[in-house]
C-alpha positions in Angstrom: 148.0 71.7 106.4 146.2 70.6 103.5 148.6 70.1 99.8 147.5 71.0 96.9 148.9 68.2 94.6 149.2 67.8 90.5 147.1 65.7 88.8 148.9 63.8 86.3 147.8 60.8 84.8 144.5 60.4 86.2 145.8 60.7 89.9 147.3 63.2 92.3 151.1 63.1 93.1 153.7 65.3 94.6 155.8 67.6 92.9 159.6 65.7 92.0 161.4 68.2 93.3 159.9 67.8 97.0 158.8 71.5 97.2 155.9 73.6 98.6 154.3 77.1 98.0 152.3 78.7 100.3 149.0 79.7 99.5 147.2 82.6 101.0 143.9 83.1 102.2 143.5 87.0 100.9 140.3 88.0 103.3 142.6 86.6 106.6 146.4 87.0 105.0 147.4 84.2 106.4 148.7 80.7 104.4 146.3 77.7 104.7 147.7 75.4 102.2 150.6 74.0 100.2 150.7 74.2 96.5 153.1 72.0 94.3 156.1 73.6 93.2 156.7 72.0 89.9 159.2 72.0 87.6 160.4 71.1 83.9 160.3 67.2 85.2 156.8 67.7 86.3 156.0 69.1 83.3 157.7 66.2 81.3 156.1 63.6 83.2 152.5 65.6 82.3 153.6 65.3 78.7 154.2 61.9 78.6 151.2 61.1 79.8 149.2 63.0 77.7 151.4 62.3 75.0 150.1 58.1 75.5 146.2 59.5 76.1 146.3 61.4 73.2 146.3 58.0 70.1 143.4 56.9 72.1 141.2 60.1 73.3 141.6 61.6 69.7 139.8 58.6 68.4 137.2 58.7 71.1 134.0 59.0 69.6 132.4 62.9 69.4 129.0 61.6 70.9 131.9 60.0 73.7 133.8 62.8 74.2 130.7 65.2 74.3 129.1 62.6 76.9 131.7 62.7 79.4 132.0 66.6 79.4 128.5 66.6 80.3 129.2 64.6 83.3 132.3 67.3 84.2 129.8 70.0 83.7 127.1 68.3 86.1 129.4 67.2 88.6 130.5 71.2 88.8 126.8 71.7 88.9 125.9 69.4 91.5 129.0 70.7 93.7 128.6 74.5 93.3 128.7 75.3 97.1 132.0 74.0 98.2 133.2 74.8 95.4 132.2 78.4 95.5 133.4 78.3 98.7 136.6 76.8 98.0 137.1 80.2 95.3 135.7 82.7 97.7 138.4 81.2 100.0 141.5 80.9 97.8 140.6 84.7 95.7 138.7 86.6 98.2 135.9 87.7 96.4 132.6 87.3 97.6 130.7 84.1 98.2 127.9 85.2 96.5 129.6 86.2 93.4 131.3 83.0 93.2 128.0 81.1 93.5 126.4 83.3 91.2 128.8 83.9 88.4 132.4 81.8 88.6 131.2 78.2 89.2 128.1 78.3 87.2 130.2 79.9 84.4 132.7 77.2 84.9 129.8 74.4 84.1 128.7 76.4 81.3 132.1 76.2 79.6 131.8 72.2 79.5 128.3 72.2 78.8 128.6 74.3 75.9 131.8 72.7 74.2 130.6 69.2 74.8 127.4 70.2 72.4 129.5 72.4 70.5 132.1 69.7 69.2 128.4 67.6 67.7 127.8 70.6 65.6 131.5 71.2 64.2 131.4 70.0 60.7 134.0 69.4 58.3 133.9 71.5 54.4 133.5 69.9 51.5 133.6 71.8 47.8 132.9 70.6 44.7 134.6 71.9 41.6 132.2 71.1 38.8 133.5 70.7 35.6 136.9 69.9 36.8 135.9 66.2 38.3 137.6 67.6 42.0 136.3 67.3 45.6 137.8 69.0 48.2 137.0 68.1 51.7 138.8 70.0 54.8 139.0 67.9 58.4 139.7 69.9 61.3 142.0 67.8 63.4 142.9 67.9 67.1 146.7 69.1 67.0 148.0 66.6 70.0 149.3 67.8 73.1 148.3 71.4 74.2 149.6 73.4 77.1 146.4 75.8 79.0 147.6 78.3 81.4 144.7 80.4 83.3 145.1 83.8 85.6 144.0 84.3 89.1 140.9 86.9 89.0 138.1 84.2 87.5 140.2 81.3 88.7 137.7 77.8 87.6 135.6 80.3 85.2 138.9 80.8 83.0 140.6 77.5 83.5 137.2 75.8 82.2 136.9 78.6 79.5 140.7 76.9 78.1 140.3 73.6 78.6 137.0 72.6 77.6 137.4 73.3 73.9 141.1 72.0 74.3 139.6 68.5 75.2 136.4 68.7 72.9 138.7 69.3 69.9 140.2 65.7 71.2 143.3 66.8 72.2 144.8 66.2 75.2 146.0 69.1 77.6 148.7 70.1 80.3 147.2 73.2 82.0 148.4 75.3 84.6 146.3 77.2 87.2 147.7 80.7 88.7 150.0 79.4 91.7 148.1 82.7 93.4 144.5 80.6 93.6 145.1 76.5 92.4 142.6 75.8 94.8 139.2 74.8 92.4 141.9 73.5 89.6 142.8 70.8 92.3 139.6 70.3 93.3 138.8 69.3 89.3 141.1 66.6 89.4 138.4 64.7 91.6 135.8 65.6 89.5 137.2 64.2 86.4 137.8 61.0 88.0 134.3 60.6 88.7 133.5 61.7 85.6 135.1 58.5 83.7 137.6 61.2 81.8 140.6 58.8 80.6 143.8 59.1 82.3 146.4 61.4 80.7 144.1 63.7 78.8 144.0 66.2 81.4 146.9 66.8 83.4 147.1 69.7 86.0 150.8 71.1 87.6 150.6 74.0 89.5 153.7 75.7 90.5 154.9 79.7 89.1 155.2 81.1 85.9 158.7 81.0 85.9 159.1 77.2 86.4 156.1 75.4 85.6 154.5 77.9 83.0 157.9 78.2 81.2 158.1 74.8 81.1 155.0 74.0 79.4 155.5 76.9 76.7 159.2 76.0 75.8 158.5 72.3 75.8 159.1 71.4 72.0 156.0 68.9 71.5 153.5 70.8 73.4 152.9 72.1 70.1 149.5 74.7 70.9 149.9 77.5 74.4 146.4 79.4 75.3 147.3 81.8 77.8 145.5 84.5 79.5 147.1 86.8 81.7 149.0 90.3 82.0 150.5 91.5 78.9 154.2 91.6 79.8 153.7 87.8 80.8 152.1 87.5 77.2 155.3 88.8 75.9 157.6 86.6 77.1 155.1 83.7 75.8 155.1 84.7 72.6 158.9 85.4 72.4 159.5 82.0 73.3 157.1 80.3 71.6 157.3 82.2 67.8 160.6 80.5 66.8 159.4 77.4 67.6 156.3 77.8 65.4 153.6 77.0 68.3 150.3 78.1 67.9 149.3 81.0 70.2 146.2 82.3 72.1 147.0 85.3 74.4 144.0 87.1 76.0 145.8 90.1 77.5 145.4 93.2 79.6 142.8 95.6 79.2 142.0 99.9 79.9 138.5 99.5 78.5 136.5 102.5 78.3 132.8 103.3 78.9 131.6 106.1 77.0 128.6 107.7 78.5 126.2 110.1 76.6 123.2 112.3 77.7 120.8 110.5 75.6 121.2 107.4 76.8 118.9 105.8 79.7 120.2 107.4 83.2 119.3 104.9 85.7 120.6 101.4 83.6 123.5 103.1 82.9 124.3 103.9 86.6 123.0 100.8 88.0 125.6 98.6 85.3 128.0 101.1 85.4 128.1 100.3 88.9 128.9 97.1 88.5 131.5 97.2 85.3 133.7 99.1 87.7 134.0 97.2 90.8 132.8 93.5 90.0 135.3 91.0 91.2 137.3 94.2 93.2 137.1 95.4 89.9 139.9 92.4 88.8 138.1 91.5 85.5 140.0 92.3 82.3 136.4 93.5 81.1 136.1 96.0 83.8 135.5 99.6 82.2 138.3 101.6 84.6 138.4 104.9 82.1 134.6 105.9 82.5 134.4 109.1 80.2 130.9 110.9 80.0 129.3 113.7 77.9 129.8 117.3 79.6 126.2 118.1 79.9 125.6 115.4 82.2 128.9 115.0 83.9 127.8 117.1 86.8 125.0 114.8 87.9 126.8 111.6 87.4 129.8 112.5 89.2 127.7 112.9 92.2 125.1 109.9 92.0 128.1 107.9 90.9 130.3 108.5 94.0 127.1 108.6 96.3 126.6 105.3 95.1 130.1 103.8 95.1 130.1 105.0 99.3 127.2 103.0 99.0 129.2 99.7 98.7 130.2 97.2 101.4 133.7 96.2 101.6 134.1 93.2 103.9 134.8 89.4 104.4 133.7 87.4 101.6 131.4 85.1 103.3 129.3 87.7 104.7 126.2 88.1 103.2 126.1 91.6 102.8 129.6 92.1 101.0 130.0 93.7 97.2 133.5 93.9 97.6 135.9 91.1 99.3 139.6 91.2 99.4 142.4 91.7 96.5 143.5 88.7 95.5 147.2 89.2 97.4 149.5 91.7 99.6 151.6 92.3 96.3 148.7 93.1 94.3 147.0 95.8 97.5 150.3 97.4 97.3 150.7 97.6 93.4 146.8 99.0 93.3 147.6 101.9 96.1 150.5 102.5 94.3 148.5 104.3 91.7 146.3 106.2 94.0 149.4 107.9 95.2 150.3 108.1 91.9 147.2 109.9 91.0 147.6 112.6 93.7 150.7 112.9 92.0 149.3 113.7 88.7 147.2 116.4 90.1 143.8 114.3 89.5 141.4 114.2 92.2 140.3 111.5 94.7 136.6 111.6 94.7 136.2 108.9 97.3 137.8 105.7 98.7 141.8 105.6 98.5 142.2 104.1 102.1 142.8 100.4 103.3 139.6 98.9 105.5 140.4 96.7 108.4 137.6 94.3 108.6 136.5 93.2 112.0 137.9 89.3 112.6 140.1 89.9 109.2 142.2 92.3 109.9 145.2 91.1 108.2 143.2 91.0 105.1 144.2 92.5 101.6 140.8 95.0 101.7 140.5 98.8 99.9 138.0 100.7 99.2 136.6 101.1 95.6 137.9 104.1 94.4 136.9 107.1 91.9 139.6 109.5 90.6 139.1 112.4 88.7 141.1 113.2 86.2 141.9 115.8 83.5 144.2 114.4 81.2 143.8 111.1 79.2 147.8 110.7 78.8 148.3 110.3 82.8 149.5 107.3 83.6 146.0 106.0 85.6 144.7 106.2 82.8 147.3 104.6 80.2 148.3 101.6 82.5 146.2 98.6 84.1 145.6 98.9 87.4 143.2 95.9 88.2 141.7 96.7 91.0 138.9 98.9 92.3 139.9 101.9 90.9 137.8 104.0 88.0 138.8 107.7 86.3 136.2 109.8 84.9 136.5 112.6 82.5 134.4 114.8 80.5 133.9 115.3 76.9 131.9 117.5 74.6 132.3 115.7 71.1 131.9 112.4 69.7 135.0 112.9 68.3 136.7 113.8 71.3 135.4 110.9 73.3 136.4 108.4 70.2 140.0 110.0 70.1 140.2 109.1 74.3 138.5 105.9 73.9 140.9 104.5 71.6 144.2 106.7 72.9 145.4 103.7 74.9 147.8 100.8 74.0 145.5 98.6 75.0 142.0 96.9 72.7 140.0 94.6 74.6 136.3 95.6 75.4 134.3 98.9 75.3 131.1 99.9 76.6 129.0 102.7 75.0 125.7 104.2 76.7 123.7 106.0 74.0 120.2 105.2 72.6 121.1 106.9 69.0 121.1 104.0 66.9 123.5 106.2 64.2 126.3 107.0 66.5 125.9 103.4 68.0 126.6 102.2 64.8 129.3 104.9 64.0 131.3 104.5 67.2 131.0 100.7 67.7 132.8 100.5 64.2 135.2 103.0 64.6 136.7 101.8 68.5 139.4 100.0 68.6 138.7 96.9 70.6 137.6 92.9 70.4 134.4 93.7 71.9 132.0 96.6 72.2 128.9 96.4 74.6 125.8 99.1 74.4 123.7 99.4 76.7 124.9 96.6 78.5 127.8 95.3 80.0 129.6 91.5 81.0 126.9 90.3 78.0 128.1 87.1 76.9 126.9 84.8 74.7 129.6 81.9 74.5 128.9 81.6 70.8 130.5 84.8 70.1 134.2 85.3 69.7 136.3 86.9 72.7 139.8 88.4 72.5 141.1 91.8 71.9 143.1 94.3 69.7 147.0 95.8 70.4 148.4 94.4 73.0 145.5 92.9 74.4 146.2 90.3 72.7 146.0 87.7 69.8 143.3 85.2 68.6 140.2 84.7 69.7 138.3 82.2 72.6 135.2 81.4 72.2 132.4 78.9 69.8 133.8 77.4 66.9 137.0 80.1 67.1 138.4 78.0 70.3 137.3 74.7 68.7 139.4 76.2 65.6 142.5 77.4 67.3 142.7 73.5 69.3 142.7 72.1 65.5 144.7 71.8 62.2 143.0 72.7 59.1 143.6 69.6 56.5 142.0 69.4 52.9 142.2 66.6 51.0 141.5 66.9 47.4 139.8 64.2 45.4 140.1 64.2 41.5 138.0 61.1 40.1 136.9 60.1 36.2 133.8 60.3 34.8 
C-alpha cells in the first residue's frame, strides 16, 4: 500500500515515530494509503532544516526566486491530469472539477506570486526641510508554519505557500491528514523544479500532533491557517502569548440575497452552483439563500426542479456534479442537521437521503439538499454545515433581508442579485462580511484581498496583503547635512 511520506529537507522520509494513518478513498470508503503520523520531532527536524535554508533562500535573488516558482507553477501545469486525479481520488469530488478549477488554481497561485514578489517595492519619504529620508524594507520574517484544510486540498495549500516562499521565507506546512495526497505529490515537483532543500518542508500527520506542533514551536515565528473556526480558536490561544503573527481564514454562513429586479436566469444558473460546488464544501458557498417575496414562489420551484436535476455519483464519471463528502465523519455530521431541521419544523424541499452508487456503494454520497425554513435564529441556519445543504427564506424589505444577512456570527462572503445600482451600493456597504459578490459568484481576481469579518476570521490572503503578512515592516531613517 502506497505511503504518503514527509518531505523534509529536499527528500522524502518516514515519520520518527514509525506510525501510519489510513487514508480513505471517500467515493469507495475504503483506505488505499498510509499517511505519516508525525510528531513534535518531525516537526523539529522540519524546523531545522528550514531554519539552515532560510540565510541562504532569503538572499536568493527576487528575479531567482520568482524564476523557480515559475518552474513549480509549470510543472503543476504540465501534470494536471494525475494530479487531478490524484485529488478526485483522495476528496471525492469530481474529476472534472478538479481538472477545471483545483489544479489549475493551484498553478495560478505560483504563477501569480512569482511575478507578484518583482513588483513589491519598498517606501521611501522625503521630509523636506528637515534633511530626513525614510525608507521602509519589507523583510521575509524567517521560518513560517502553513497549515491548509481538506475541501480545496492543492488549491489552498498553493494559495499559503506561494506568497510564504516569494516573500523569501522558508516554510513548514501542513496538509489536512483527511486528503495529503497532491501535498505529497509536490514534494516531487519541487525537486524537479531546482527549489533548494529546506525551504519547503511538508509533515502530514493530525491537528493535534503535527499542527500543534508547528503553532506552539517558539521560532516558527508566522502560522497561516485556514480551517473551521473552533480549530482557529485554539490557534490563536496558543499562539497570542507568544506574539506570532496570525492568518486565520475561518468558517463561513454566507448569504445570497436575491431580489426581483435582478436578472432571473444568471441568478438561477450561478445560484446553482454557489450552493452545491465542491458538495457544497467551499467556505464561499452561499448556504442561507434568502429571496424577495414576490418572487419566492417561482424560485422555490425552478430552484428545486433544478437541484433534482443534478447527478450525484462517482467522481470519475463523466456525467457527475456531485461526488462524495470528503469522509464518514463528515456524511454523518451533514445528516445530522437534516434531522435537525425536521426538528425545527422547517421543511425538506428535496434530497435528505444517502445514494448508494453502483460499484461504490460504500461511498460517503448524499443528495444536495434544500430546506425551507421560517426562522433565521434556527440553528441550520446559525451554524456551518459544509455540505450540500441550502435554506431559503423569504423577505419583503431591504431592511429585513440586511437584518438576516448579517444576523449570523459568522462574516466571510455575500452574494447579492439585484440590478439597482443604489441598493447595490447601499447593501454591499452595509453587510457584514470580507467579501461581497453581485451578480456573480466564486469571482476572483487574486489581486484582491480575501478573508472575512467575526469569527471568520483575521487578516487577509491575497496580492500584496499575503506578501505583507509573510514580511516585517522596517524603516530606516536617514538624516544627512546639507
Amino acid at each position: 500500500m502506497k505511503k504518503i511520506l514527509n518531505y523534509i529537507n529536499g527528500t522524502y522520509c518516514e515519520p520518527f515515530s514509525g506510525d501510519w494513518l489510513d487514508n480513505y478513498n471517500p467515493s469507495k470508503g475504503e483506505v488505499y494509503s498510509k499517511i505519516a503520523y508525525s510528531s513534535s520531532e518531525d516537526v523539529e527536524k522540519a524546523y531545522e532544516a528550514a531554519k539552515e535554508a532560510f540565510p541562504s533562500w532569503s538572499n536568493t535573488t527576487i528575479e531567482e526566486r520568482s524564476k523557480i516558482l515559475l518552474k513549480i507553477a509549470t510543472l503543476i501545469e504540465e501534470n494536471l491530469d494525475s494530479l487531478a486525479e490524484a485529488e478526485a481520488l483522495d476528496n471525492g469530488k469530481p474529476l472534472s472539477l478538479a481538472k477545471a478549477v483545483d489544479i489549475p488554481r493551484a498553478s495560478s497561485n505560483f504563477r501569480f506570486f512569482a511575478n507578484a514578489i518583482t513588483q513589491f517595492a519598498s517606501e521611501a519619504h522625503e521630509s523636506v526641510g528637515l534633511n530626513t529620508m525614510n525608507f521602509t524594507l519589507r523583510q521575509p520574517i524567517g521560518v513560517v508554519g502553513c497549515i491548509s484544510p481538506w475541501n480545496l486540498p492543492l488549491y489552498l495549500f498553493t494559495w499559503k505557500i506561494a506568497p510564504a516562499l516569494a516573500s523569501g521565507n522558508t516554510v513548514i506546512a501542513k496538509p489536512s491528514e483527511i486528503t495529503p495526497m497532491t501535498a505529497y505529490l509536490l514534494g516531487d515537483i519541487c525537486i524537479k523544479a531546482g527549489l533548494p532543500k529546506g525551504v519547503l518542508n511538508i509533515v502530514h500527520g493530525t491537528g493535534p500532533s503535527a499542527g500543534q506542533a508547528i503553532v506552539a514551536h517558539p521560532n516558527i515565528k508566522a502560522i497561516s491557517f485556514t480551517g473551521g473556526t473552533a480549530t482557529g480558536e485554539h490557534i490563536a490561544r496558543t499562539a497570542a502569548p507568544m506574539f506570532k503573527k496570525l492568518s486565520l481564514e475561518l468558517g463561513g454562513k454566507n448569504p445570497n440575497l436575491i431580489f426581483a429586479d435582478c436578472n432571473y436566469d444568471k441568478m438561477l444558473s450561478v445560484t446553482l452552483k454557489s450552493s452545491f460546488a465542491n458538495q457544497g464544501q467551499i467556505c464561499l458557498c452561499g448556504s442561507r439563500i434568502f429571496v424577495e417575496k414576490s418572487i419566492y414562489s417561482k424560485f422555490k420551484e425552478d430552484f428545486v426542479s433544478k437541484v433534482k436535476e443534478l447527478k450525484v455519483g462517482n467522481p470519475f464519471d463523466g456525467d457527475t456534479t456531485i461526488g462524495a463528502l470528503v469522509s464518514k465523519s463528515h456524511l454523518e455530521k451533514v445528516r445530522s442537521y437534516i434531522d435537525l431541521a425536521k426538528e425545527e419544523g422547517s421543511k425538506i424541499l428535496c434530497g435528505g437521503n444517502t445514494v448508494t452508487v453502483e460499484g461504490s456503494e460504500n461511498g460517503y454520497y448524499l443528495e444536495p439538499t434544500v430546506i425551507e425554513v421560517n426562522n433565521n435564529d434556527c440553528r441550520v441556519n446559525q451554524e456551518e454545515i459544509f455540505g450540500p445543504i441550502v435554506t431559503i427564506m423569504p423577505f419583503e424589505t431591504e431592511d429585513e433581508a440586511l437584518q438576516m444577512a448579517n444576523n449570523v456570527k459568522y462574516g466571510l462572503s455575500a452574494t447579492l442579485w439585484t440590478n439597482n445600482l443604489d441598493r447595490t451600493m447601499r447593501l454591499s456597504k452595509r453587510i457584514e462580511a470580507g467579501i461581497i459578490w453581485v451578480n456573480t459568484w466564486l469571482n476572483r481576481d487574486l489581486r484582491t484581498p480575501f478573508g472575512g469579518v467575526k469569527n471568520s476570521g483575521v487578516g487577509r490572503e491575497g496580492g500584496f496583503e499575503a506578501l505583507k503578512f509573510f514580511t516585517e515592516a522596517k524603516n530606516i531613517c536617514i538624516k544627512y547635512d546639507e
